[in-house]
C-alpha positions as CSV (number, residue, x, y, z in Angstrom):
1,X,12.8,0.5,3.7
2,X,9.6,2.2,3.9
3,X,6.6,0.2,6.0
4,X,3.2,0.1,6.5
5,X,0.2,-1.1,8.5
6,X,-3.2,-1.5,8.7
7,X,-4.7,-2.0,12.1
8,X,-8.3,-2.9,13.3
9,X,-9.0,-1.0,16.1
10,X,-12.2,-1.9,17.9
11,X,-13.5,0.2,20.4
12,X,-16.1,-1.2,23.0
13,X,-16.9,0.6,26.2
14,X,-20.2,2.3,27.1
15,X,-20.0,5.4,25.6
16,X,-18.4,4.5,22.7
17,X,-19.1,1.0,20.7
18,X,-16.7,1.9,17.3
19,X,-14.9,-0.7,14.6
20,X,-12.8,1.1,12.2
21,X,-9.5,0.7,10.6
22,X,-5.5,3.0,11.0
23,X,-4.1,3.0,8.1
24,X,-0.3,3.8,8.7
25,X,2.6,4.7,6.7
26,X,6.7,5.3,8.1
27,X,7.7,8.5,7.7
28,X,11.4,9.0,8.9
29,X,10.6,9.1,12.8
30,X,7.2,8.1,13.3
31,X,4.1,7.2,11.8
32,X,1.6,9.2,9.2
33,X,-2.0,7.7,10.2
34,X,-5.6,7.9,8.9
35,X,-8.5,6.4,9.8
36,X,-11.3,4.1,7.3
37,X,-13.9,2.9,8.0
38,X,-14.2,0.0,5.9
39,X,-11.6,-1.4,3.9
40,X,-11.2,-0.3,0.1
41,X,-11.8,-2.9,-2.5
42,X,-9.9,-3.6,-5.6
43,X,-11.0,-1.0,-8.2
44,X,-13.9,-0.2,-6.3
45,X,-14.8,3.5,-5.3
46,X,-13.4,5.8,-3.1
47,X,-13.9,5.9,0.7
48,X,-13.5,8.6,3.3
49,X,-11.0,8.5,4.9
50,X,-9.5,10.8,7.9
51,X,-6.1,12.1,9.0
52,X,-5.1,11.3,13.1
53,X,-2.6,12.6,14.7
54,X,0.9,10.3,13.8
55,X,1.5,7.3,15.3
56,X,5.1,6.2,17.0
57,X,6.6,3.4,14.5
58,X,6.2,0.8,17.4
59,X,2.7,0.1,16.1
60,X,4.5,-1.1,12.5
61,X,5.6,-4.1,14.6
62,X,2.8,-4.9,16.7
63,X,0.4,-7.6,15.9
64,X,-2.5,-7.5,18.8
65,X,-2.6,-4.9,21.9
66,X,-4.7,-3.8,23.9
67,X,-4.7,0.3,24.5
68,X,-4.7,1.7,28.2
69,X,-7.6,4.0,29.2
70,X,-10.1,1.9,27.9
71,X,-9.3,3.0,24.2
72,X,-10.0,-0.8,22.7
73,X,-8.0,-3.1,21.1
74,X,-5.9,-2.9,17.7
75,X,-5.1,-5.8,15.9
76,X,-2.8,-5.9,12.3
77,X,-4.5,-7.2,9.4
78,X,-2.4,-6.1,6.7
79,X,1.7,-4.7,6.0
80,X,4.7,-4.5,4.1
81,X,6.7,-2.1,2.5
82,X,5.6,0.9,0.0
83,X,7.2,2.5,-2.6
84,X,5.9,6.1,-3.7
85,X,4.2,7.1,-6.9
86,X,6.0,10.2,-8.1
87,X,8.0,12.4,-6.8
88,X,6.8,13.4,-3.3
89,X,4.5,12.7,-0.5
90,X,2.0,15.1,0.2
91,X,-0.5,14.0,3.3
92,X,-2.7,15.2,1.1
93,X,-2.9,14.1,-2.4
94,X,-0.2,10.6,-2.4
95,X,-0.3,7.3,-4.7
96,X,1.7,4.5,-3.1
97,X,2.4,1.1,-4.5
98,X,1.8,-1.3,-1.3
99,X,2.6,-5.2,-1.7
100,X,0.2,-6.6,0.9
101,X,-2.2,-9.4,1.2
102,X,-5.4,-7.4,1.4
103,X,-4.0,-4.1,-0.1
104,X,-1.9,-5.0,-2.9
105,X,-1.9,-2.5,-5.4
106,X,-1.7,1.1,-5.7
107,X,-3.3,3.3,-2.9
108,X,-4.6,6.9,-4.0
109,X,-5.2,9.1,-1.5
110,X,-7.0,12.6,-2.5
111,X,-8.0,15.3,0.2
112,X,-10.2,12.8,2.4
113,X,-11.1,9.8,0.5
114,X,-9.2,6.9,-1.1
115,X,-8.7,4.2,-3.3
116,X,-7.4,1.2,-3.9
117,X,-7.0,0.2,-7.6
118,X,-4.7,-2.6,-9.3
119,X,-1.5,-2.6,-10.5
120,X,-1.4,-2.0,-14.4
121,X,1.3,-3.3,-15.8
């Protein structure tokens, strides 16, 4: 079954104070991952948002950790399971249909921004 996550990650050291969001899909062995800044809402308009290098699939599973090297804390917000909206999954131009609490719906994702829009039935 395909899985995802989204993770705060907060970020508060001296040379770097940063809140932002990982969004994170399974993807066979590990983990395709961007990065938001603020959450999407619910037929609202599209955000930035920024391909990171992908994750390990531990991170589907974890609910708070804190990251070694002083690289902040992560906490899960939001997962569940995805299913794909047409044929294939490009990193860069995907539509997904994710069954969450805070994104529930379909998730569009063109170049570098995204969006979160409701379900039509």
């Amino acid at each position: 079954m395909n899985k995802w996550v989204l993770l705060q990650h907060k970020i508060d050291r001296p040379d770097c104070i940063e809140n932002h969001y990982d969004f994170l899909i399974e993807n066979g062995e590990d983990c395709l991952t961007w990065k938001i800044f603020e959450i999407p809402s619910i037929n609202g308009p599209a955000i930035k948002i920024l391909k990171q290098l992908n994750h390990r699939l531990i991170w589907l599973y974890r609910e708070k950790y804190t990251l070694s090297n002083s690289r902040g804390e992560v906490q899960r917000i939001d997962h569940g399971t995805y299913n794909l909206v047409g044929d294939f999954l490009d990193e860069d131009d995907f539509s997904l249909k994710l069954n969450g609490k805070i994104f529930n719906g379909i998730f569009r994702k063109k170049v570098n921004s995204c969006q979160l829009i409701s379900e039509i039935n």
